[in-house]
C-alpha positions in Angstrom: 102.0 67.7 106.8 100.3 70.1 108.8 101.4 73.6 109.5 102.5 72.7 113.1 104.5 69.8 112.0 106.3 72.1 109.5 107.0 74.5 112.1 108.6 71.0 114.2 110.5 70.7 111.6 112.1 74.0 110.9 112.9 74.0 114.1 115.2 70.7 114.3 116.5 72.4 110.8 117.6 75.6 112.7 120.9 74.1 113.9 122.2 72.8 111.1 120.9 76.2 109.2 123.2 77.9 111.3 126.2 75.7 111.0 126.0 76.1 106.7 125.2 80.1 106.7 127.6 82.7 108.3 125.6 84.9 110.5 127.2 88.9 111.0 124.3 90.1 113.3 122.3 89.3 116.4 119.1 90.8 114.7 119.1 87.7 113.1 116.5 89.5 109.8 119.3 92.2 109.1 121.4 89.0 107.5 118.5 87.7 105.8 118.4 91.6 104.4 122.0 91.0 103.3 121.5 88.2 101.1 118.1 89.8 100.1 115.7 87.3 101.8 112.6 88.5 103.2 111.9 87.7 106.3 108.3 87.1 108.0 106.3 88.3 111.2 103.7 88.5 112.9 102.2 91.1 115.2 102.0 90.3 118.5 98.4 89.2 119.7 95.9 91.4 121.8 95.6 89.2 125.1 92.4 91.1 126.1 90.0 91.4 122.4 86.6 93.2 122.5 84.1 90.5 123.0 81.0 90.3 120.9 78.7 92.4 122.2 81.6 95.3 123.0 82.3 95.3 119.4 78.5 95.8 118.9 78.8 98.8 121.0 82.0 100.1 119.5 84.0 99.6 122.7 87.9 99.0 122.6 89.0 97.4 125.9 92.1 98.1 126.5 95.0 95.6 124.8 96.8 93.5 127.0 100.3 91.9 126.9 102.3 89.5 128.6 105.4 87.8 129.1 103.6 84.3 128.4 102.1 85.5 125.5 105.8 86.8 124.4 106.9 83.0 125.2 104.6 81.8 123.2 105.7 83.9 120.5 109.2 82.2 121.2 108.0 78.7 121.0 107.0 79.4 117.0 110.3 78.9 114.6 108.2 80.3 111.8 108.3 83.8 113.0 111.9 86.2 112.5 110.3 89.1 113.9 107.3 89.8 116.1 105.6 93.5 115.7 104.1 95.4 118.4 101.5 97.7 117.6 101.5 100.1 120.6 100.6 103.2 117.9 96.9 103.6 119.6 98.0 103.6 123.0 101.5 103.7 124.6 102.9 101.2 127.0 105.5 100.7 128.2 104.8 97.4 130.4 103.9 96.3 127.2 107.4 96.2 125.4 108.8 95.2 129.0 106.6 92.5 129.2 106.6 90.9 125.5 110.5 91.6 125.8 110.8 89.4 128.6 108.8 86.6 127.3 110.5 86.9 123.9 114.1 86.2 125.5 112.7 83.3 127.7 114.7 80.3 127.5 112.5 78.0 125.6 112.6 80.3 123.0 113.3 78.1 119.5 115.1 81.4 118.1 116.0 84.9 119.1 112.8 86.7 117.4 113.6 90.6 116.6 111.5 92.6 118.7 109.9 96.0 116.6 107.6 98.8 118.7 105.5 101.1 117.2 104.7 104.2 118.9 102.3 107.0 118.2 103.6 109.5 115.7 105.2 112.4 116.1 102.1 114.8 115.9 100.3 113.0 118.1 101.8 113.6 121.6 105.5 115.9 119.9 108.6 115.3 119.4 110.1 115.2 123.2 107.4 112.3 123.9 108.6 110.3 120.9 112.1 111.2 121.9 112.0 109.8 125.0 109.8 106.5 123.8 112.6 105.8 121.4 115.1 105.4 123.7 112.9 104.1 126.8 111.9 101.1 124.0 115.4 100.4 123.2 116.2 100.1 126.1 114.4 97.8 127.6 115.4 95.5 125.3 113.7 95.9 121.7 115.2 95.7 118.4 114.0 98.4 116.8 111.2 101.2 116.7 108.7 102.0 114.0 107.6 106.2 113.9 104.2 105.7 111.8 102.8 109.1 109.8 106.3 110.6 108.9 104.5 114.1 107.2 107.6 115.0 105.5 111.3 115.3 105.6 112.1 117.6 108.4 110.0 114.3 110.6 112.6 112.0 108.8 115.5 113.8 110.2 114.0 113.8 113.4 113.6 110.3 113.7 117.0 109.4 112.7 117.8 112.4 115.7 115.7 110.1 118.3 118.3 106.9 117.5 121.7 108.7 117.7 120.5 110.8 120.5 119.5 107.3 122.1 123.3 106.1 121.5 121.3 103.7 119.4 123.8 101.7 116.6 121.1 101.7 113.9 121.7 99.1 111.2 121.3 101.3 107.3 123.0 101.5 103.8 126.2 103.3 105.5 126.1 101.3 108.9 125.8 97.8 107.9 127.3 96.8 111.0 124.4 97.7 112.7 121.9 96.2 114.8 119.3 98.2 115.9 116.0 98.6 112.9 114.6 102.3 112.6 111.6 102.6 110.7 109.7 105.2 108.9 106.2 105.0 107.5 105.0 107.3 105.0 100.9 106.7 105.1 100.1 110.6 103.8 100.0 112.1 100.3 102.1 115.3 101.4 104.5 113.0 102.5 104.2 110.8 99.7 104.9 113.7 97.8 107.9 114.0 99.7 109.1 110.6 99.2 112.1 111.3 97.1 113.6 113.4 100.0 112.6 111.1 102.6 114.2 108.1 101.7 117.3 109.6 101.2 117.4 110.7 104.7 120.4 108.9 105.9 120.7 106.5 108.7 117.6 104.4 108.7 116.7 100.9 108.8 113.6 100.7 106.7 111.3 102.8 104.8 107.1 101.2 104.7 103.8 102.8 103.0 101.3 102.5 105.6 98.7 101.5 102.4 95.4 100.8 104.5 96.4 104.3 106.1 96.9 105.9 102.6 94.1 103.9 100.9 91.5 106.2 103.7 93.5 109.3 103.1 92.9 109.1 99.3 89.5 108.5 99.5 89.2 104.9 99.2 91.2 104.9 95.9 93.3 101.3 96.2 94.4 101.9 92.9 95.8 105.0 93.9 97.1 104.0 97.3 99.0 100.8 95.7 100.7 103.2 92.9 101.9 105.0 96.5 102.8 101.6 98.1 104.7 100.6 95.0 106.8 104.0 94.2 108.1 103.5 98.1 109.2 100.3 97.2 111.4 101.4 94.6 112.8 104.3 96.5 113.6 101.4 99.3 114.9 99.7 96.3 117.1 102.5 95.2 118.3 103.4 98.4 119.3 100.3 99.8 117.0 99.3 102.8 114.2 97.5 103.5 110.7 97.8 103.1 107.4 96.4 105.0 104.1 95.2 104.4 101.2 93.0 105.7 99.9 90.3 103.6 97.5 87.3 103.5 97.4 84.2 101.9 96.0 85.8 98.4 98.6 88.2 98.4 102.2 86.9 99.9 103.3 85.7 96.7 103.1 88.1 94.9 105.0 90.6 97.7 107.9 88.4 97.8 108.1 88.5 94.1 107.8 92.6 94.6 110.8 93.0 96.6 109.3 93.4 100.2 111.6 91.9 102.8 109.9 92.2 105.6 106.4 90.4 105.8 103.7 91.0 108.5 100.6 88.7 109.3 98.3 88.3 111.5 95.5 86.3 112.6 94.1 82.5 112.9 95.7 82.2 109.4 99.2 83.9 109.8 101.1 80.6 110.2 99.8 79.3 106.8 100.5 82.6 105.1 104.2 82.7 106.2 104.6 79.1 105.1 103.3 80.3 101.8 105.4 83.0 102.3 108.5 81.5 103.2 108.2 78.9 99.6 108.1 81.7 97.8 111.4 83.1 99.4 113.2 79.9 98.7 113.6 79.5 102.7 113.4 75.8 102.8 114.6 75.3 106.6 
């Protein structure tokens, strides 16, 4: 069967899913976290790539989003969450748009909706203050703050979600709803990673590895050890933890413990079927 007969399939399966497992949360993933089943995304596609010849020349066009792109999103019962990357350059038609399409009423599920913003250094902590709660509300499910240097940032971030009136779903709060995210993608803050996860009232704590892989000097060996020893603080701690894969290496995450699984590309369908076998998620 192909992948898009599969992805028929799971949605007829949806409703009687439903009907045999007791669901606690809106955020549909956060019960999949409960019962310790990773869940699978993708992130959302640039509508606007750099043709050919402007990635000859180096030239970034700017990303576009839409609401039919978020509709399209919708339409695909393989995906619980859909991730928008908005780290490079802030947007907030973006989220307003993808927001829109994601809640359209064709929609085969209700997808969870995470933003990722620029970090903290980058524009200061009013700037990701205000995005925090300007996301939220207009209608996403959570926020990602990439490049947490250390714990005093940790803090911060889980400052940006109260001060929001935001009811963020973590170990003490499992009535929650709404996913904050940290990514540690620096050695200082790796260094740091003891403290950092212990930082109450998150959602779930990522290694950004490709981003630590550069700041270690190319060392993948290295970079992995990092990706691994946040896993088992996310472990120890109780929440989540994130991290793209592709078809040679979504088995073996799943095995690992990660519970949230991002792909992307011609091949991400495939890779969350893969994915989703080696969960045990048969419908």
């Amino acid at each position: 069967m192909t992948v898009a007969g599969i992805a028929v399939l799971l949605g007829a399966c949806q409703t009687a899913a439903r009907d045999n497992v007791a669901t606690q949360h809106e955020n549909a993933i956060i019960d999949l976290w409960a019962q310790n089943t990773a869940a699978f995304g993708v992130y959302v596609p640039n509508e606007n790539p750099p043709t050919a010849e402007q990635r000859r020349n180096r030239e970034r066009p700017p990303p576009v989003y839409t609401k039919e792109g978020g509709e399209r999103l919708a339409q695909n019962p393989l995906y619980d969450f859909v991730f928008l990357n908005l780290e490079g350059a802030y947007d907030v038609d973006a989220v307003s748009a993808i927001a829109e399409g994601l809640r359209s009423p064709t929609a085969v599920s209700r997808k969870t909706l995470l933003v990722r913003i620029p970090p903290i250094s980058t524009d200061g902590q009013d700037a990701a203050r205000t995005r925090v709660k300007e996301i939220l509300g207009l209608g996403a499910d959570g926020v990602i703050l990439p490049h947490v240097r250390n714990v005093e940032e940790a803090r911060l971030v889980v400052g940006f979600f109260a001060e929001a009136g935001a009811n963020v779903w973590s170990p003490s709060n499992p009535g929650g709803e709404i996913i904050a995210m940290i990514m540690i993608e620096d050695p200082h803050a790796l260094a740091q990673v003891t403290e950092i996860a212990d930082t109450p009232g998150y959602s779930i704590l990522a290694c950004g590895i490709g981003s630590l892989t550069r700041a270690l000097d190319g060392d993948r060996e290295a970079a992995e050890a990092g990706n691994q020893e946040v896993l088992a603080h996310a472990k120890r701690v109780g929440v989540a933890d994130m991290i793209t894969a592709n078809a040679e290496t979504i088995e073996r995450r799943v095995r690992e413990g990660f519970l949230a699984l991002l792909m992307q590309g011609p091949t991400a369908d495939d890779v969350i079927m893969l994915g989703r076998a080696a969960a045990g998620r048969t419908h």
